[in-house]
N, C-alpha and C positions, 0 to 999 in steps of 0.2 A: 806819194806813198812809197813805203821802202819797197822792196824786191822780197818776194816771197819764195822759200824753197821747201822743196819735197823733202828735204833731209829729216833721217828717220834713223836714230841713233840705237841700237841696242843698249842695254845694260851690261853692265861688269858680270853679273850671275848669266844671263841666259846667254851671253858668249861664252862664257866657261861651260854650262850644259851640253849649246850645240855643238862644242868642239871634239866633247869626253862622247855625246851619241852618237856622231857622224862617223865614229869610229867602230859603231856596231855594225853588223850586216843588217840590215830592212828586216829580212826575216825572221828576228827577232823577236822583234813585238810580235808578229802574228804567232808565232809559236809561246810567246808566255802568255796569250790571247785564248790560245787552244787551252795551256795548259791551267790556265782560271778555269773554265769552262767544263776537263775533265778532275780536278779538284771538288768544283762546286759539286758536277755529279755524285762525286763518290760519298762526300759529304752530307748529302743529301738522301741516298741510299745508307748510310748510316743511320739516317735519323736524326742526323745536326741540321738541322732544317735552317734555323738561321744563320748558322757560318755557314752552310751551302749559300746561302741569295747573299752573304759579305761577299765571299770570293769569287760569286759570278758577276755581281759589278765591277770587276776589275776588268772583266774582258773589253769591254767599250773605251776604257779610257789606253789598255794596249795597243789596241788600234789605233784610236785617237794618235797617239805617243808617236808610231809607225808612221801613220801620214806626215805629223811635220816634220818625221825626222826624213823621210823623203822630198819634201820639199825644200828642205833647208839643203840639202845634199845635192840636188836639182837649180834650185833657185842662189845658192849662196848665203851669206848674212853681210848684214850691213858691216 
């Protein structure tokens, strides 16, 4: 049998991403996280009820965003 390897290649896009976010601060994401969050509110206290609950799904995936961009920053990329 041949030799098997862990090599685990990125793609040409998501090295370009991690390269362009690893240049943000971390706290970042949390703060365009917050600011989903008080959008949605105010949104919502308008009366836009459903662009209030659009732009408060965005908070989870800021976060999301935040984490690997720590990790990538942490961990490196292939």
């Amino acid at each position: 049998m041949g030799k098997l390897t862990n090599s685990h290649e990125e793609g040409k896009v998501a090295e370009m991403i991690e390269e362009q976010t690893a240049k943000l601060p971390s706290d970042t994401f949390l703060w365009a996280s917050v600011g989903a969050m008080s959008i949605s509110l105010a949104l919502q206290l308008m009366g836009k009820k459903h662009a209030g609950l659009f732009v408060g799904q965005w908070a989870a995936p800021f976060l999301l965003f935040g984490i690997y961009n720590k990790l990538v920053k942490q961990q490196g990329h292939d």
